[in-house]
Every structure is written in structure tokens, then in C-alpha cells.
N, C-alpha and C positions, 0 to 999 in steps of 0.2 A: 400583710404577711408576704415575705419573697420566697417562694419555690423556685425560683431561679435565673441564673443572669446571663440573655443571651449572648452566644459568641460564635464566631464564624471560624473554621478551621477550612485550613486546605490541608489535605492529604495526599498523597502519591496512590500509585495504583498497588505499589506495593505495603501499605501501610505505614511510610514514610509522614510523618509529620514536616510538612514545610512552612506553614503561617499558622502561627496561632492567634492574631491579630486582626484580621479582615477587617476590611469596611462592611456596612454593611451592603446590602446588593441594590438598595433603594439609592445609593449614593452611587452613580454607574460609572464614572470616569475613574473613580479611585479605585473601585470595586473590579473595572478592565484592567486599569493600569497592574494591581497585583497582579492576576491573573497571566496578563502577558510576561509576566517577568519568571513563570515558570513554564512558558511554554517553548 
């Protein structure tokens, strides 16, 4: 039975939705690479 399917969000400080897609954080070079593309 699936209670649910995880997923990574990034959001802004201001409740901005920017990635609904992430990697996840176990994967670190793809997981920086997003990351720096909103900073």
C-alpha cells in the first residue's frame, strides 16, 4: 500500500515555487547543481 511518493521542492522565501523536480539530496552534484542555479 503507497501512502505516498516522495518529492523534493524548492521554494523561495517568499512562497515562490521554483523546482518541482529535484534530485534527490543523496545524489549531491545534481542536487548542488540545482541549487546553485537559484542562487
Amino acid at each position: 500500500m503507497i501512502n505516498a511518493i516522495p518529492r523534493y521542492l524548492l521554494i523561495s522565501k517568499s512562497g515562490k515555487i521554483l523546482n518541482v523536480e529535484l534530485p534527490y539530496p543523496s545524489q549531491k552534484e545534481e542536487f548542488k547543481s540545482e541549487l546553485e542555479k537559484y542562487l
